[in-house]
KOLTOR-259298 format. One record per residue: residue in one letter; residue number from 1; chain; x, y, z of N, C-alpha, C in turn. Coordinates in steps of 0.1 Angstrom, whole numbers. Example, Ala and Ser with C-alpha at 12.3 -4.5 7.8 and 13.67 -1.06 7.14 Angstrom:
REM KOLTOR-259298
<"A",1,"A",<132,-57,78>,<123,-45,78>,<132,-33,78>>
<"S",2,"A",<128,-22,71>,<137,-11,71>,<129,0,79>>
***
This chain:
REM KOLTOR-259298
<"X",1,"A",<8,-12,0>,<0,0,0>,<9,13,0>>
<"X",2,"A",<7,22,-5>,<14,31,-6>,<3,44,6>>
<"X",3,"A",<13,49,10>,<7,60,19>,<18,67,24>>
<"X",4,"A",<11,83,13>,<14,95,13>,<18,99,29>>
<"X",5,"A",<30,107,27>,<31,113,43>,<21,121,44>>
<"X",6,"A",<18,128,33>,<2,142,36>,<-3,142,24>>
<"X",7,"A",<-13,139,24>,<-28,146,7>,<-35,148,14>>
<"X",8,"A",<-33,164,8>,<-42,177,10>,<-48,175,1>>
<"X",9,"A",<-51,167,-10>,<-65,168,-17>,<-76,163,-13>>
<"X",10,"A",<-72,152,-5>,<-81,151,9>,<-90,156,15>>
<"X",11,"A",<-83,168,15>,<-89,179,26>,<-98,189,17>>
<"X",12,"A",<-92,185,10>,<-100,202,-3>,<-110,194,-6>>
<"X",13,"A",<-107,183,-14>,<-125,178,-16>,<-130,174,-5>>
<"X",14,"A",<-127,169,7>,<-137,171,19>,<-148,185,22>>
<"X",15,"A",<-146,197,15>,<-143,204,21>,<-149,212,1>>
<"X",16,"A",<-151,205,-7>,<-151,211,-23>,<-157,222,-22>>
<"X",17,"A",<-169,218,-20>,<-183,227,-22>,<-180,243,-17>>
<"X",18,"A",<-178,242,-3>,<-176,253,1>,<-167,261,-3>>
<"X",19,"A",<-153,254,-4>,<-134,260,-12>,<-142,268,-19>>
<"X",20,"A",<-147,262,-33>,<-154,268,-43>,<-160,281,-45>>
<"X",21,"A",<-172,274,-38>,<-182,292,-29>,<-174,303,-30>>
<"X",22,"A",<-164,298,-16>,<-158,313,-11>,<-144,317,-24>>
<"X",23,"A",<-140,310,-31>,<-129,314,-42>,<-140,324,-53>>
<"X",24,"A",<-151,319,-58>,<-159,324,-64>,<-168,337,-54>>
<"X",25,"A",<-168,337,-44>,<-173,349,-41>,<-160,361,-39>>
<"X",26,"A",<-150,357,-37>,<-136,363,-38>,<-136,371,-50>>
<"X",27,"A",<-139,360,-64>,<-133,366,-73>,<-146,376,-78>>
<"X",28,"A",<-158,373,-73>,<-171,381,-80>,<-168,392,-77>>
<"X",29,"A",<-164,392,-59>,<-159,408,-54>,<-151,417,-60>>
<"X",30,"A",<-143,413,-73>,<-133,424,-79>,<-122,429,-63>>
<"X",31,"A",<-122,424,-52>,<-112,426,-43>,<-106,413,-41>>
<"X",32,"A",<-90,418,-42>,<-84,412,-44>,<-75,411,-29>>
<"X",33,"A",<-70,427,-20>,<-61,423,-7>,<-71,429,-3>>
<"X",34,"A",<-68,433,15>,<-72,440,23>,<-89,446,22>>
<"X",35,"A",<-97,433,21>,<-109,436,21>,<-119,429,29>>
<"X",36,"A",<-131,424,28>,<-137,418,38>,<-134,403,43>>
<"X",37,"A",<-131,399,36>,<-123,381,38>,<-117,388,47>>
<"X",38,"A",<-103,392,48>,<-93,393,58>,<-97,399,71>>
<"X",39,"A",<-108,410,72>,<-113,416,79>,<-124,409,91>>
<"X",40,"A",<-128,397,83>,<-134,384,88>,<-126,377,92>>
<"X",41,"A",<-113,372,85>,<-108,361,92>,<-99,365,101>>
<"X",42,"A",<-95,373,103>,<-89,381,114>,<-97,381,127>>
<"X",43,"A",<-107,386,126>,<-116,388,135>,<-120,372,141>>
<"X",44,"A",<-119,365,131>,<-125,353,138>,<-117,342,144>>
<"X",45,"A",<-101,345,135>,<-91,341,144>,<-90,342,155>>
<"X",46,"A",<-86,352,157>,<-89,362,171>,<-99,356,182>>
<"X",47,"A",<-111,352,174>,<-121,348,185>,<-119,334,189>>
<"X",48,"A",<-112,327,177>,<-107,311,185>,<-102,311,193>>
<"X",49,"A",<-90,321,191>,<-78,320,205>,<-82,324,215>>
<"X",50,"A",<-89,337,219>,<-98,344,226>,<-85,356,229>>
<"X",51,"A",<-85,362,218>,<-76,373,223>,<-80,383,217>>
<"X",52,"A",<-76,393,218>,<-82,413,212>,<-79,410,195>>
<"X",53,"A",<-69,406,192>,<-62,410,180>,<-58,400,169>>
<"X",54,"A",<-55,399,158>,<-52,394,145>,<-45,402,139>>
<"X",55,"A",<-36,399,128>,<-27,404,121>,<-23,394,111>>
<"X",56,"A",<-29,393,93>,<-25,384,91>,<-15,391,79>>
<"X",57,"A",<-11,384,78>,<4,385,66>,<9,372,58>>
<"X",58,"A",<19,374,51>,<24,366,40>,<25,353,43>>
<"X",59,"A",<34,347,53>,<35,336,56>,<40,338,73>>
<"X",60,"A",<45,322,77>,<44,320,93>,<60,328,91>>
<"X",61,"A",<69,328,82>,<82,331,85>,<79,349,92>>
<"X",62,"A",<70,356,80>,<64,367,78>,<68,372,91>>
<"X",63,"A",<57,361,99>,<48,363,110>,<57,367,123>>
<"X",64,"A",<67,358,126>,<82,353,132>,<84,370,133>>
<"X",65,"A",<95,373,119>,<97,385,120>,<91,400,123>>
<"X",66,"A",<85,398,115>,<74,417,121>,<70,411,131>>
<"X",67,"A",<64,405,141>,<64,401,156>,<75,400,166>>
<"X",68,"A",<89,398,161>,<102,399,167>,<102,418,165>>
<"X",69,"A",<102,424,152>,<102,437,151>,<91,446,158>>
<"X",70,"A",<79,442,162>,<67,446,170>,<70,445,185>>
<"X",71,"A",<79,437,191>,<82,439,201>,<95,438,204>>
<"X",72,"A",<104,446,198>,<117,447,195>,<118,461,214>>
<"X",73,"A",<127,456,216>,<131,465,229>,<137,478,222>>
<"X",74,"A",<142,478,209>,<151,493,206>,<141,494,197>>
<"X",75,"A",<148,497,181>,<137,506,175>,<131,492,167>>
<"X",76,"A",<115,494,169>,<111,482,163>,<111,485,150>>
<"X",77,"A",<113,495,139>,<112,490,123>,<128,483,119>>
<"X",78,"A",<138,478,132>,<147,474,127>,<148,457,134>>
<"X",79,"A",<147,466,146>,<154,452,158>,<167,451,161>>
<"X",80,"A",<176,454,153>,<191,456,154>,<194,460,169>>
<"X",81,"A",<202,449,175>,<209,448,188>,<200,443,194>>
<"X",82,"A",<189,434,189>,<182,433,201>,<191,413,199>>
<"X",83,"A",<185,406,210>,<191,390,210>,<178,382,219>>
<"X",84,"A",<180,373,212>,<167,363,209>,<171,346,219>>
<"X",85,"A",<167,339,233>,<172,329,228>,<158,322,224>>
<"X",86,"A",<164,310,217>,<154,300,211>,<164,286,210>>
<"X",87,"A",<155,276,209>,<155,261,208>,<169,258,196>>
<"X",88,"A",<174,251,197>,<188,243,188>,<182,238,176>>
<"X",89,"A",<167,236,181>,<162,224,170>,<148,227,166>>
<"X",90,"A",<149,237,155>,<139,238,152>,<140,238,134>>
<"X",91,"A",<123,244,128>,<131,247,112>,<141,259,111>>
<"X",92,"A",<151,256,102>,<156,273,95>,<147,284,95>>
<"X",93,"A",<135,282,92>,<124,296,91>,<125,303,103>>
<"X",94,"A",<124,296,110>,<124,304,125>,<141,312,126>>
<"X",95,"A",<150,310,126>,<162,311,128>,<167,323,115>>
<"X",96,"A",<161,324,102>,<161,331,87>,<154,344,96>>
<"X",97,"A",<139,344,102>,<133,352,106>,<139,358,118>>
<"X",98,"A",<141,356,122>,<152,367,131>,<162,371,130>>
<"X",99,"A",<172,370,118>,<186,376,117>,<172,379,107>>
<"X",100,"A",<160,378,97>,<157,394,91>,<152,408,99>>
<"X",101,"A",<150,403,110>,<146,409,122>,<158,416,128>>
<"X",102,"A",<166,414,124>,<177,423,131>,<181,418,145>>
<"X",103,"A",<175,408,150>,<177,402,163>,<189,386,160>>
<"X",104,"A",<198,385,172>,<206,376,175>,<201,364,179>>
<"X",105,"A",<198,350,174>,<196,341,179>,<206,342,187>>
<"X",106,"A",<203,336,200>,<210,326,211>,<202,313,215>>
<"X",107,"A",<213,301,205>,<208,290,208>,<209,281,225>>
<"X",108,"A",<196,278,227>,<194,268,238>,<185,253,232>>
<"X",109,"A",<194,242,243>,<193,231,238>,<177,228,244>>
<"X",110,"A",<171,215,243>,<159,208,241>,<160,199,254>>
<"X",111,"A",<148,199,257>,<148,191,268>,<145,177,262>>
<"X",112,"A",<146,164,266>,<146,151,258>,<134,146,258>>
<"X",113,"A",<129,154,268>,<111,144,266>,<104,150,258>>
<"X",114,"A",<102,168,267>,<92,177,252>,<98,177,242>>
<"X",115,"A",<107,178,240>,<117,181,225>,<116,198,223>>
<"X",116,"A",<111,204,236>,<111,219,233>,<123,224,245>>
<"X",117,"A",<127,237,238>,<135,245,247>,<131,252,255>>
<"X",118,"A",<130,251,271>,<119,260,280>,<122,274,281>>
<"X",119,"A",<115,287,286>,<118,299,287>,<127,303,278>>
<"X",120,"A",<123,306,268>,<132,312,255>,<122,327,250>>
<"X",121,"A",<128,338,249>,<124,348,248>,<118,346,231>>
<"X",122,"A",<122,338,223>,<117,332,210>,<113,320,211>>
<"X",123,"A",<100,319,215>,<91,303,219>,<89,294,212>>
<"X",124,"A",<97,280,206>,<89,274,196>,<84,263,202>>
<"X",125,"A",<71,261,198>,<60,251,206>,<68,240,191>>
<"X",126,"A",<74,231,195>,<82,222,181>,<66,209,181>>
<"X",127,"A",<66,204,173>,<59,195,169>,<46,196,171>>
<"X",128,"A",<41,201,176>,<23,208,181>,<21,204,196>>
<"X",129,"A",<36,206,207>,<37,204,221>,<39,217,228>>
<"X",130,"A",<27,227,231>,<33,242,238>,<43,236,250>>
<"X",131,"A",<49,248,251>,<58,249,264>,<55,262,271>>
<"X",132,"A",<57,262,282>,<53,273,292>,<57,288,286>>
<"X",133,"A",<52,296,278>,<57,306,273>,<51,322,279>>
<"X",134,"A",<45,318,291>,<44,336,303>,<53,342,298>>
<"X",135,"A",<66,338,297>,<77,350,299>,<82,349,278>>
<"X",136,"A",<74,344,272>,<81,347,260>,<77,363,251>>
<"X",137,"A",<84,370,242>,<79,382,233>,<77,374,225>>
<"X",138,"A",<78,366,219>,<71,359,207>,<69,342,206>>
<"X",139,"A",<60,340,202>,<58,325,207>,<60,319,189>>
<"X",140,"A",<66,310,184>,<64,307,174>,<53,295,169>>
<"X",141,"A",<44,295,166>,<32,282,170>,<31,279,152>>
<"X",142,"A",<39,276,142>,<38,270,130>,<37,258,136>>
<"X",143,"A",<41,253,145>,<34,236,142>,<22,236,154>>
<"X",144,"A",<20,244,162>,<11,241,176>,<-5,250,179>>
<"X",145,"A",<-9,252,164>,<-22,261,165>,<-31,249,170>>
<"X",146,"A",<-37,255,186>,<-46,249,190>,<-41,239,204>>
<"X",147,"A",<-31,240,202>,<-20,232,215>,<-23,239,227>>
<"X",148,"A",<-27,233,241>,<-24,243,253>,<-17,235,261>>
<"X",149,"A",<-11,243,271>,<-1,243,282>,<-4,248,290>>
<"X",150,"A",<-11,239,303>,<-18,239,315>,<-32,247,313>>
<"X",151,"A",<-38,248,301>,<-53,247,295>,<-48,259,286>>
<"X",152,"A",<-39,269,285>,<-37,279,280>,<-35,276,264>>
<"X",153,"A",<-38,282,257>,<-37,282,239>,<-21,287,238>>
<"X",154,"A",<-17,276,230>,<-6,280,220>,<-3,299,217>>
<"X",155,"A",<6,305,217>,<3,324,209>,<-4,332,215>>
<"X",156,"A",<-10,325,232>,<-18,336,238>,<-10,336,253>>
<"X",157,"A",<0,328,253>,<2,333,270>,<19,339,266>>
<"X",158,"A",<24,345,258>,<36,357,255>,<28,367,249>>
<"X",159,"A",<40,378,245>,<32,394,245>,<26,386,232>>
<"X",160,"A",<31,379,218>,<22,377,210>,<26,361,204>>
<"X",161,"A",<17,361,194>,<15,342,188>,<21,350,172>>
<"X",162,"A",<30,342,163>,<26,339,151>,<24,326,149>>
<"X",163,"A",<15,327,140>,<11,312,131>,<14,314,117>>
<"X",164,"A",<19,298,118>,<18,297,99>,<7,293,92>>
<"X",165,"A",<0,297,83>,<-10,288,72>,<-3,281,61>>
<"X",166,"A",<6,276,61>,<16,270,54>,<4,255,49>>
<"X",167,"A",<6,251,39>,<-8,238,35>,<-9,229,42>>
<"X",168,"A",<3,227,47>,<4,212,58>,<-1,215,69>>
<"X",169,"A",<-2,227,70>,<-4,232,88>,<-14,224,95>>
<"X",170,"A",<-17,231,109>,<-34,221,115>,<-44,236,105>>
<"X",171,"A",<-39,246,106>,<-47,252,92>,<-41,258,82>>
<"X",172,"A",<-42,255,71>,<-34,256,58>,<-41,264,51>>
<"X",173,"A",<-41,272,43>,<-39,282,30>,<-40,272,17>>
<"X",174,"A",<-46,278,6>,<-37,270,-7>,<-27,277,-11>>
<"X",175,"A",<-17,280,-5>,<-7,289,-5>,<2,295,7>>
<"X",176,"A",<11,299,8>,<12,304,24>,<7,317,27>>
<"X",177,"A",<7,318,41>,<1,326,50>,<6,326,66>>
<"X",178,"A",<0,337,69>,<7,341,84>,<-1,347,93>>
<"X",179,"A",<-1,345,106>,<-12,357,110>,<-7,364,130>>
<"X",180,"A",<-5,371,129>,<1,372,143>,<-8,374,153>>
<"X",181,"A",<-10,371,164>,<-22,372,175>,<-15,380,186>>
<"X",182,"A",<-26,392,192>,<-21,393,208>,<-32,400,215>>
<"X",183,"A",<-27,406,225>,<-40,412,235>,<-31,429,233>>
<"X",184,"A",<-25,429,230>,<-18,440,232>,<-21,454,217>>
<"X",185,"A",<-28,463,222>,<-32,469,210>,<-17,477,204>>
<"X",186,"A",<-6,483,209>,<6,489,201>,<15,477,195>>
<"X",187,"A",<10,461,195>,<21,455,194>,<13,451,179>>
<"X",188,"A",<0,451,179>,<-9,449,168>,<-10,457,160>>
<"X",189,"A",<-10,471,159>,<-5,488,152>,<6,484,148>>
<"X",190,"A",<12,482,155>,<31,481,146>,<29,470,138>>
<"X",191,"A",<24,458,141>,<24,447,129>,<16,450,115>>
<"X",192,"A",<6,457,120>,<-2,461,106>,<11,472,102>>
<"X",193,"A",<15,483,105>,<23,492,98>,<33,482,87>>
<"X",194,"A",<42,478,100>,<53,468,90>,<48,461,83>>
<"X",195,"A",<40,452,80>,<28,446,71>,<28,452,57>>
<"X",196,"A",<26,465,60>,<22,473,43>,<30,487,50>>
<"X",197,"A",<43,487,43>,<52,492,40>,<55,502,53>>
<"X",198,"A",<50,498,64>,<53,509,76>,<44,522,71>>
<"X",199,"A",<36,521,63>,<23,536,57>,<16,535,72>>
<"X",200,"A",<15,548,78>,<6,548,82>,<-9,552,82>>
<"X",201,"A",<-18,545,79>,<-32,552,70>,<-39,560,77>>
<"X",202,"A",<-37,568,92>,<-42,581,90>,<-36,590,83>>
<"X",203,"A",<-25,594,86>,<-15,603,82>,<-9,604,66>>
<"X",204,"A",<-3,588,64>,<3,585,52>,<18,589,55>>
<"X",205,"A",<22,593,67>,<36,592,70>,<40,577,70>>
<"X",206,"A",<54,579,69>,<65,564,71>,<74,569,81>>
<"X",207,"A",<72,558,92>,<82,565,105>,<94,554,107>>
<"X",208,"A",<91,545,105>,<102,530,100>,<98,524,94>>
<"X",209,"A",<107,516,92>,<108,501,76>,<96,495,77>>
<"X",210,"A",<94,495,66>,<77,482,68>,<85,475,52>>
<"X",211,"A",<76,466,50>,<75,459,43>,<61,455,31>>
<"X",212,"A",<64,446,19>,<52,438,18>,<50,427,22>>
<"X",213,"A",<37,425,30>,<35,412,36>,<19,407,39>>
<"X",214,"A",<15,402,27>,<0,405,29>,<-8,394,28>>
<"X",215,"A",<-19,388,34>,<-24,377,36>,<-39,381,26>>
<"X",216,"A",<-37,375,16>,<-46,380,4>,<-62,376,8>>
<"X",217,"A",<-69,384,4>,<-85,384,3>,<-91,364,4>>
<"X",218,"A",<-86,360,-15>,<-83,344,-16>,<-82,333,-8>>
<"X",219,"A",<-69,340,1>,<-63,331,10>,<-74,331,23>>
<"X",220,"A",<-77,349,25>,<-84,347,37>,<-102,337,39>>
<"X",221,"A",<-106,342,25>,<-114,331,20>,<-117,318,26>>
<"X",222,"A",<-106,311,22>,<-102,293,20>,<-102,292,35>>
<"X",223,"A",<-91,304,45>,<-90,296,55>,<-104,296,67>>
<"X",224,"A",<-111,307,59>,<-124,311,69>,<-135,294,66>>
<"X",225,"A",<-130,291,56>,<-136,279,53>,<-137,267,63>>
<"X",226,"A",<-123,264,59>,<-112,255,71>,<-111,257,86>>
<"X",227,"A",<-112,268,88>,<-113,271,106>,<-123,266,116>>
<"X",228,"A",<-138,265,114>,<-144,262,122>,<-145,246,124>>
<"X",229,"A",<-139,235,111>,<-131,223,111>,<-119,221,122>>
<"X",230,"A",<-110,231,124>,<-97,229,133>,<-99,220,145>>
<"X",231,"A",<-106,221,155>,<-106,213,166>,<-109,198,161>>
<"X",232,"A",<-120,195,152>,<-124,183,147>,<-110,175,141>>
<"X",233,"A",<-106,185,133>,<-91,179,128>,<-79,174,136>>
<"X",234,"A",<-82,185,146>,<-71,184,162>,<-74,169,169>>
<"X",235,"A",<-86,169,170>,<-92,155,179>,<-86,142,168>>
<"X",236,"A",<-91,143,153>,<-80,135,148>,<-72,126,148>>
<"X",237,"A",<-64,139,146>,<-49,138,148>,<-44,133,159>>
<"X",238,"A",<-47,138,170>,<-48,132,188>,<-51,114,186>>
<"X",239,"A",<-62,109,178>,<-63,96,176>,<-53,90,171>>
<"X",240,"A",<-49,96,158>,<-37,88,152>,<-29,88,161>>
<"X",241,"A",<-24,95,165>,<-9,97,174>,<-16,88,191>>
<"X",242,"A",<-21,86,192>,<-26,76,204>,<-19,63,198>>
<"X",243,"A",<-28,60,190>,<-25,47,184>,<-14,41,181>>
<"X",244,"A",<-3,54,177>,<10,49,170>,<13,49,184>>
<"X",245,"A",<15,54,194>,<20,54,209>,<21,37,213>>
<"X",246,"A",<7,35,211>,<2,24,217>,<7,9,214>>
<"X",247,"A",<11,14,199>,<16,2,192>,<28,3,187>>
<"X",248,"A",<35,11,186>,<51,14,186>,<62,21,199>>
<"X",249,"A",<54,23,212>,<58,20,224>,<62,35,222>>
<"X",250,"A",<60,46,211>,<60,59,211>,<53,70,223>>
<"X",251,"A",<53,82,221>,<50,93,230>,<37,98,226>>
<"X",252,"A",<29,99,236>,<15,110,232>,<12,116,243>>
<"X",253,"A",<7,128,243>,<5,140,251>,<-9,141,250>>
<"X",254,"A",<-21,144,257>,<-29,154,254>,<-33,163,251>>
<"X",255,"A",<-24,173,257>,<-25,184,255>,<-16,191,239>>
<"X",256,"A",<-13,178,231>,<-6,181,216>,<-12,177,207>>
<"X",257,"A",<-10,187,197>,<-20,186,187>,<-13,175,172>>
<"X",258,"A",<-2,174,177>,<5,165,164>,<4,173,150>>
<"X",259,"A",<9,182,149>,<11,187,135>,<21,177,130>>
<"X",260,"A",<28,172,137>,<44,165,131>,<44,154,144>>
<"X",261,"A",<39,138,140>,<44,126,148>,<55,122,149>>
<"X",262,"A",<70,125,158>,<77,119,156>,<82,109,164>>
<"X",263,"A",<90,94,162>,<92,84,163>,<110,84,162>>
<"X",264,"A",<114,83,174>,<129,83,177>,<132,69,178>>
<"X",265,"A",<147,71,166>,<155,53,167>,<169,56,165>>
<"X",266,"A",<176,52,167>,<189,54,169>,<193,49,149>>
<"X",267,"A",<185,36,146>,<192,39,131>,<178,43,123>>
<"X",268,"A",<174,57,122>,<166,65,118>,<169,65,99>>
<"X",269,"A",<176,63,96>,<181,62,78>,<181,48,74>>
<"X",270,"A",<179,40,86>,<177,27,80>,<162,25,76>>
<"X",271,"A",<157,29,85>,<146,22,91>,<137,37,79>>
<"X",272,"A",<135,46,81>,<134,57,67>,<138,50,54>>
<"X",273,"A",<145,44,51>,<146,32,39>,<141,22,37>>
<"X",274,"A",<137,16,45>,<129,6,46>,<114,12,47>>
<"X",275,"A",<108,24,52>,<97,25,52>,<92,30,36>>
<"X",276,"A",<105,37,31>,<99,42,19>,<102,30,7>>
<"X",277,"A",<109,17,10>,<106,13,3>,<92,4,1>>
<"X",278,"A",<84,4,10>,<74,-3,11>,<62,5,5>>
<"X",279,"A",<67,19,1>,<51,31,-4>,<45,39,13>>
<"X",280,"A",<57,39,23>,<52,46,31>,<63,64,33>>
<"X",281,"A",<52,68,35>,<59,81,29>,<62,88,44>>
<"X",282,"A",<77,93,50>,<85,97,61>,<91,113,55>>
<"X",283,"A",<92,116,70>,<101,129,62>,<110,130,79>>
<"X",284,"A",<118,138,78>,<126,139,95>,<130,157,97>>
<"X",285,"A",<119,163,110>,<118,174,118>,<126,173,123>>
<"X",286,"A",<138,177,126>,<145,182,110>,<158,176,115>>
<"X",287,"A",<166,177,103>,<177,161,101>,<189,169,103>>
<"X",288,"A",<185,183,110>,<204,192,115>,<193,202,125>>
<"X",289,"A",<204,204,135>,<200,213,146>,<205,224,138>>
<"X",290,"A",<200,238,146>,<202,246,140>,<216,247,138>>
<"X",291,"A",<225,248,143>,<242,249,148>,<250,243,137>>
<"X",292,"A",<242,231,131>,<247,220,123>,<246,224,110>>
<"X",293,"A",<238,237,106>,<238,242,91>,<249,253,90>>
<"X",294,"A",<260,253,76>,<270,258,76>,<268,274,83>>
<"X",295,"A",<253,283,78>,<254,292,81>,<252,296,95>>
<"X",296,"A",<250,286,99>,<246,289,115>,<255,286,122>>
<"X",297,"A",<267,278,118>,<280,271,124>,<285,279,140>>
<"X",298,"A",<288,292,137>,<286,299,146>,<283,304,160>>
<"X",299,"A",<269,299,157>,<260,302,171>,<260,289,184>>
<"X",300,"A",<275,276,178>,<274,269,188>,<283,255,185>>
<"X",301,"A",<288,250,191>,<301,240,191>,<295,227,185>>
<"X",302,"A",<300,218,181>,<298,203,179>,<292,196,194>>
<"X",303,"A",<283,191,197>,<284,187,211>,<276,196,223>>
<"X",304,"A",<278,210,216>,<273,217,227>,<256,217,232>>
<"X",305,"A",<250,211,221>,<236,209,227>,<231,192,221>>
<"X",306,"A",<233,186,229>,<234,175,231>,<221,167,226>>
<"X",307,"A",<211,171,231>,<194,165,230>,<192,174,221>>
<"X",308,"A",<195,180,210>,<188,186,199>,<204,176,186>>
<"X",309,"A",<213,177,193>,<219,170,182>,<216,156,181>>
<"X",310,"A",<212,146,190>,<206,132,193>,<190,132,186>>
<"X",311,"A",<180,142,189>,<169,144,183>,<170,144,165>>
<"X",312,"A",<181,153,160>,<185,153,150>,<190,142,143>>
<"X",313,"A",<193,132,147>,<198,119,138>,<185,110,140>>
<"X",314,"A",<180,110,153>,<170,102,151>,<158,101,149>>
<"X",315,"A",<150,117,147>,<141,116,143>,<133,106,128>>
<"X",316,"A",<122,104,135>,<115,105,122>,<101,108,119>>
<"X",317,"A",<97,114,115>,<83,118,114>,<73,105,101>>
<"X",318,"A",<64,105,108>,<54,94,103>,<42,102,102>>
<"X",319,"A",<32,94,92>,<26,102,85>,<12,106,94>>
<"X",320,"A",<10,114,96>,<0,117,105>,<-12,129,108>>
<"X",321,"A",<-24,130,99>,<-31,141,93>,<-46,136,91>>
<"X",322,"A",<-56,145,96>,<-67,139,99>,<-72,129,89>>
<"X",323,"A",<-72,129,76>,<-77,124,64>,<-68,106,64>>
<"X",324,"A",<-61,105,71>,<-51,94,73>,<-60,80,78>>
<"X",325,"A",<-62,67,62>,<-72,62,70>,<-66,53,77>>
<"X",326,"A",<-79,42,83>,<-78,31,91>,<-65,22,86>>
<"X",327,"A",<-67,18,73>,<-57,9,68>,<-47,19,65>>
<"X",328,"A",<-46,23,65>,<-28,36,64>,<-23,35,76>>
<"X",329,"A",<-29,34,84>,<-23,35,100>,<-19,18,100>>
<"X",330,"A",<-24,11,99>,<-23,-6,100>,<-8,-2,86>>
<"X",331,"A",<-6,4,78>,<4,-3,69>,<15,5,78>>
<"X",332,"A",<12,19,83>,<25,25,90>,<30,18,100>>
<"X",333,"A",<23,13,108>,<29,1,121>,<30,-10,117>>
<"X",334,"A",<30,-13,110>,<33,-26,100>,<47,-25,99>>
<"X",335,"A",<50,-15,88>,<58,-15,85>,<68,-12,96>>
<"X",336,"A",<63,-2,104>,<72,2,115>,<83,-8,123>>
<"X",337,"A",<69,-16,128>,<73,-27,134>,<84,-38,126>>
<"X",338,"A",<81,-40,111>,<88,-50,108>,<101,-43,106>>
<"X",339,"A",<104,-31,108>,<122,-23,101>,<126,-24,117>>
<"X",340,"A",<120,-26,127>,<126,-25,143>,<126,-32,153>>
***
């Protein structure tokens, strides 16, 4: 049997009729950005998480930065001098988005159970497991929309949340997208500024750097579609990743939403060979800590973070997404079982 790590066409024709509707009421409107889609899905973002505010933009990388620059301690249309720490082991996006931000990663290693870095002034909730983030300026939640920590939502307990709408996400775009959340009204002002070119729309002054970064009318469309599905999808996902626990002697949380199942083995390239020779489709979150990519060589020794360089060889991510059926699950522990 062959089984896809993710089909998202899955989800779109689950889902046809409506896609449809709202692309064709998009395009009847003759509005294309900054019109009522976004002005709705904003708003109703906002009301899932239960916070004041929304801000959506280009993508989660987007999101990262003008959120690092919205709550930059010096001048926020730069960030320059400000320093960041964050997790060893996360994607490049996160780590890209703050040197655009003008801010210094300082890498800290991973704890071995959550697989997250605790108290990091740059929060990444890794695999859809929040970590205690009170004390963070920016929470990064591309993999943990909908994740809580001690009942709290993912991007609502630091000054702010970005998310990604990236396709794979727990909510996806047909395209990317970004959206930043907070309760804080000057931290939500600055992100719409930097968003569209730092203009300010009473005045029409430019008082710092903005950018383009815009979460299109289309996009906002699709995901107003997809959103009031998220928890149903969440609950899911929670099943699959039960299961694989249960029968591959793996990890499950409740309180995680499984954007990304991963499955630690010491020979992770064997056993990734053997799955994809059978039509089962793996990918590995992610297969170098940050430290380990030439450009980041810098921010940290061979050795120095121990449980993000060990997470790094042995990861492996299995396929795991609401649309995932009965017998796809039976071929992935199947096969699991017989490579270990």
């Amino acid at each position: 049997m062959i089984v896809p790590y993710c089909d998202l066409a899955r989800e779109h024709a689950a889902l046809r009729d409506e896609l449809h509707a709202a692309a064709c009421r998009v395009l009847d409107s003759g509005r294309s950005l900054y019109g009522p889609e976004l002005e709705a899905f904003e708003r109703e973002i906002a009301d899932w998480h239960g916070v004041r505010y929304a801000v959506g933009v280009a993508s989660g990388t987007d999101a990262v930065e003008i959120a690092l620059r919205a709550t930059s301690a010096g001048d926020p249309s730069t960030g320059v001098g400000d320093t960041a720490t964050v997790t060893a082991m996360t994607a490049p996006a996160t780590i890209n988005a703050a040197e655009a931000a003008g801010t210094t990663p300082i890498l800290v290693d991973i704890d071995p159970v959550t697989r997250n870095a605790p108290r990091c002034s740059l929060q990444v909730h890794l695999y859809g497991l929040a970590e205690d983030a009170a004390h963070a300026d920016v929470e990064d939640v591309a993999h943990a929309m909908g994740a809580t920590h001690n009942g709290r939502l993912a991007g609502t307990m630091g000054k702010c949340g970005a998310l990604s709408m990236y396709p794979s996400k727990i909510l996806g775009a047909a395209g990317d997208g970004g959206v930043i959340i907070t309760n804080d009204a000057e931290i939500a002002e600055a992100c719409r500024l930097i968003r569209h070119y730092g203009i300010d729309k009473g005045s029409g002054d430019i008082k710092g750097r903005g950018q383009n970064s815009r979460l299109s009318e289309m996009q906002a469309a699709i995901l107003r579609v997809k959103l009031p599905h998220v928890k149903e999808w969440i609950a899911r996902r929670r099943e699959i990743a039960a299961r694989y626990a249960s029968e591959l002697m793996g990890r499950w949380n409740s309180e995680h939403v499984y954007h990304v199942y991963v499955y630690e083995h010491p020979e992770r390239d064997r056993i990734a060979a053997q799955l994809a020779s059978k039509g089962i489709g793996v990918m590995s979150h992610y297969s170098r800590a940050v430290h380990q990519y030439t450009r980041w060589a810098h921010l940290g020794e061979p050795g120095q973070f121990p449980n993000a360089e060990r997470l790094a060889r042995e990861c492996l991510s299995l396929p795991c997404y609401p649309f995932l059926t009965e017998a796809e699950q039976d071929a992935v522990i199947e096969a699991v079982k017989e490579a270990t």
